[in-house]
C-alpha positions as CSV (number, residue, x, y, z in Angstrom):
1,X,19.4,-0.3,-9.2
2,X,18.0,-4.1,-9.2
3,X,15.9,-3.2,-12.4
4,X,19.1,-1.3,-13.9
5,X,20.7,-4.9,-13.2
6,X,18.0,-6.8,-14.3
7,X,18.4,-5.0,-17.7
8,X,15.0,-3.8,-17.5
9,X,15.7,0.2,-18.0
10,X,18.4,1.4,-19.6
11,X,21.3,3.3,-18.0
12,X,20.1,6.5,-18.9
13,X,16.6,5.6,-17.8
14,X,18.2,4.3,-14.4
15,X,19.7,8.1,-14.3
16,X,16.5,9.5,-14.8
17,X,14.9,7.7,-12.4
18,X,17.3,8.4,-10.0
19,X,17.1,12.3,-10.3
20,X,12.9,12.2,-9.9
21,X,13.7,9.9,-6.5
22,X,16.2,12.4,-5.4
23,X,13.4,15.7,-6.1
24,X,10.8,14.1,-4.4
25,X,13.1,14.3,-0.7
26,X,11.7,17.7,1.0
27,X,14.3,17.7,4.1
28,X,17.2,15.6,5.3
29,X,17.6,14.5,9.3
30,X,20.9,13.5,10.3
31,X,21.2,9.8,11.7
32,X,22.6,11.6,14.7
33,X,19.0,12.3,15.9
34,X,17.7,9.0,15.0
35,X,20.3,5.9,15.9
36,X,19.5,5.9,19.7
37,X,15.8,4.6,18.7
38,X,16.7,3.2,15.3
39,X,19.1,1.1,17.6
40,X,16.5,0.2,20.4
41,X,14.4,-0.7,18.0
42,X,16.2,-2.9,15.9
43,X,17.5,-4.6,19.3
44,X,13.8,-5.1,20.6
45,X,12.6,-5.9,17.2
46,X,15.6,-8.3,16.1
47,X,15.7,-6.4,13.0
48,X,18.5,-4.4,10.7
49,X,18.9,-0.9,12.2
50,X,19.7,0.3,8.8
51,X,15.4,-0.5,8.0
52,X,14.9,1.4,11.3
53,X,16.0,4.4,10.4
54,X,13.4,4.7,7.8
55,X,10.6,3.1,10.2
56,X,12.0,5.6,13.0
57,X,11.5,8.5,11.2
58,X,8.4,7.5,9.7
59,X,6.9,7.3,13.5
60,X,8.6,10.5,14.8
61,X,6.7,12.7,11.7
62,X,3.4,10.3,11.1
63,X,4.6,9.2,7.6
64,X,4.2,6.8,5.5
65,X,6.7,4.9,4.7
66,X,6.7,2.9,1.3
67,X,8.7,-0.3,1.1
68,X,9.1,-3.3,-1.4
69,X,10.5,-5.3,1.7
70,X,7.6,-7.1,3.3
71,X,9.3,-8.0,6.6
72,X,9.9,-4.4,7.2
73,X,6.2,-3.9,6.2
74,X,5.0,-6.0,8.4
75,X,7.2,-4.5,11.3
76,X,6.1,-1.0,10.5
77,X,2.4,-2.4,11.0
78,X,3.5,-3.9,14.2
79,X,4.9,-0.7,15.6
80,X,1.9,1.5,13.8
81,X,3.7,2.7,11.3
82,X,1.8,3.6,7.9
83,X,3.2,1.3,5.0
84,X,2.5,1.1,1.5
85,X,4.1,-1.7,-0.2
């Protein structure tokens, strides 16, 4: 959305975009399995429990988790999580 913003892409460019990010997602996990940790973890950590979601879920099925926000990539590598920035 930031580039759409930035006027970098255009808005159907920003669409398209969009739709590949949404085909690449091969299963959904409710946050009602995850918030217990995500919480613990953002408590421990003194970080967003929003980003721990992600991180969470990246640890519970040894993913990867890719990331533009360097404090949460330095987090991940912290708690042995795989990060690509």
């Amino acid at each position: 959305m930031e580039i759409f913003k930035s006027g970098l892409i255009s808005h159907i460019e920003c669409i398209h975009y969009t739709e590949d990010g949404i085909e690449l997602i091969d299963d959904y996990f409710p946050s009602i399995e995850l918030w217990k940790e995500a919480l613990g973890e953002g408590i421990k950590n003194t970080y967003s429990i929003y980003d721990m979601y992600y991180a969470v879920l990246a640890r519970r099925n040894a993913a990867m988790l890719i990331t533009n926000d360097s404090k949460l990539s330095l987090l991940c590598k912290k708690l042995n999580i795989e990060v690509e920035i």
